[in-house]
N, C-alpha and C positions, 0 to 999 in steps of 0.2 A: 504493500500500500504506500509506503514512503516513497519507495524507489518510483512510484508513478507520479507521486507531486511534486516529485524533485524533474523528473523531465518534463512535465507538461510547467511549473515554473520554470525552466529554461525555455521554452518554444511552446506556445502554446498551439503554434498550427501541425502538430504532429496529428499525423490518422491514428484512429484506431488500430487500425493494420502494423504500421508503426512502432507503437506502443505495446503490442501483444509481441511483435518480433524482437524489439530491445530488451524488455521481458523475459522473455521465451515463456510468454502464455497463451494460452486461446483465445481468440476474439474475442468472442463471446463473454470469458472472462471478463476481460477487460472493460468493455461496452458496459456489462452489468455494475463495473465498480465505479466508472464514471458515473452511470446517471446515481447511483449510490450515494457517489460523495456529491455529487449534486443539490439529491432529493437532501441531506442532512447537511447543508452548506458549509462544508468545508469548503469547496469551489464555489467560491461566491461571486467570480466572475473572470473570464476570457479575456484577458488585455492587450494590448497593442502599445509598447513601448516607441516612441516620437520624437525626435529632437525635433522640438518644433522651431530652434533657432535656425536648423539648415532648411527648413521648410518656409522658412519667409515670415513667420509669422510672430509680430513681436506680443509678447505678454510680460506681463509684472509680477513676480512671484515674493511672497513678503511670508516670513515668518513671527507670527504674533505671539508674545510670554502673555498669559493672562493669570491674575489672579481675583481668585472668587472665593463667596462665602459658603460653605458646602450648606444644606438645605435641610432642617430636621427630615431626619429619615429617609433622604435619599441620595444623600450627601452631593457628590458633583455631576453624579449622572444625570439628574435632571436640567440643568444649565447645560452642560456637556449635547443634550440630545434635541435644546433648541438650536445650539449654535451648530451640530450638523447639519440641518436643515438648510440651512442657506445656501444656495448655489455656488456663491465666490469659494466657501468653504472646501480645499481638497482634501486634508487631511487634518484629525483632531487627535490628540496624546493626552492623558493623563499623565502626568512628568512628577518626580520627585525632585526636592530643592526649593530653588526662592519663587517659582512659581508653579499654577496648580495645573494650568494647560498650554499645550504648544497648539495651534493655530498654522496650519500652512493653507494661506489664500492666494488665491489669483486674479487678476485685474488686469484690463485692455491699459493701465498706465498706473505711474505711482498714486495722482488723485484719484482714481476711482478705488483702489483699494483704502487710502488714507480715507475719501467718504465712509467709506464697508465699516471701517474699524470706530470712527466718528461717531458714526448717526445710527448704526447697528449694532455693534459688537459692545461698546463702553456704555452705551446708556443702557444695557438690559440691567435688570433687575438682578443684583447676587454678585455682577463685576464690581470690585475695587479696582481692577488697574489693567492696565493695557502697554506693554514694551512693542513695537511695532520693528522688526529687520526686514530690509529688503536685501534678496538676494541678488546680488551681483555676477555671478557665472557662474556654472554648475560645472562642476567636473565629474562627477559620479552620481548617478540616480541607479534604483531599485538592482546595485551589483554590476549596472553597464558601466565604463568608461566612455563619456561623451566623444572626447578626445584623444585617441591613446597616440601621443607625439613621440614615446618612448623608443629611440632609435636603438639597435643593437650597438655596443659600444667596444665590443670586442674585438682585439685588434685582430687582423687576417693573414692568417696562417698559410704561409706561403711555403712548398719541397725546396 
C-alpha cells in the first residue's frame, strides 16, 4: 500500500497497468486499492505540479504568521476552518512557536493579497495578529527543484 502512494506521489499520471507492473500485482488489485484509498480519502486529490513562472503567469504568493485566540471547546479548529474557506487561501498549518497558524495565500499582486489579509483575515473574530511574508523566489516546492543550475563540477578524467 505504501509502495503505491509513494509512486503515484511521484507521477500521478501513471496507469493502472503501470502501477500493477512496478508492483508486480494484478490489475485488478491495484484498480481495487485505488478506488479504496479513494473511497477512504487518503487520495484526496490528482495534482499537477506548475511553474507557473515559466508559464507567463505572474502571481503573489505571501506567507501569513497568525495568531489567534483558540475558542472554548474547539480550540483553533474552528477559526482554522473559516479561514480555509477562502479562495486566496492555498494552504493553512497549525504551527508551534510564536505563532498559532501559517497562512500561504495567493494574489494577482502584493495589494490584493495585502487587501485579503486587511479586510478578511485580521478583522475576523479570535485574530490578534497578522505577520504578512511575501515570497520572493521559490527554489523548491512539494520535493521538485524549480531550478536545478547545479553543474557537475568534477574535473574530466582524461587516459
Amino acid at each position: 500500500m505504501k509502495e503505491l502512494l509513494e509512486l503515484l506521489e511521484k507521477d500521478h499520471r501513471l496507469t493502472v497497468e503501470q502501477l500493477a507492473a512496478m508492483l508486480d500485482r494484478p490489475v485488478g488489485e491495484i484498480a481495487a486499492a485505488l478506488k479504496d484509498l479513494e473511497a477512504k480519502k487518503v487520495i484526496l486529490k490528482y495534482h499537477t505540479f506548475i511553474n507557473w513562472e515559466k508559464a507567463g503567469v505572474d502571481t503573489v504568493t505571501a506567507l501569513i504568521d497568525v495568531r489567534i485566540t483558540p475558542q472554548r471547546e474547539v480550540g483553533f479548529d474552528a477559526i482554522a476552518e473559516r479561514i480555509c474557506r477562502f479562495p486566496e487561501v492555498r494552504s493553512l498549518y497549525l504551527m508551534s512557536g510564536a505563532y498559532d497558524l501559517a497562512v500561504i495565500v495567493e494574489g494577482k499582486n502584493m495589494k490584493e493579497v495585502a487587501r485579503f489579509v486587511a479586510t478578511k483575515l485580521a478583522t475576523m473574530e479570535g485574530v490578534v495578529s497578522t505577520t504578512t511574508h511575501f515570497i520572493l523566489k521559490q527554489y523548491k516546492e512539494a520535493g521538485v527543484i524549480l531550478e536545478d543550475r547545479e553543474e557537475d563540477r568534477r574535473l574530466a578524467v582524461t587516459p
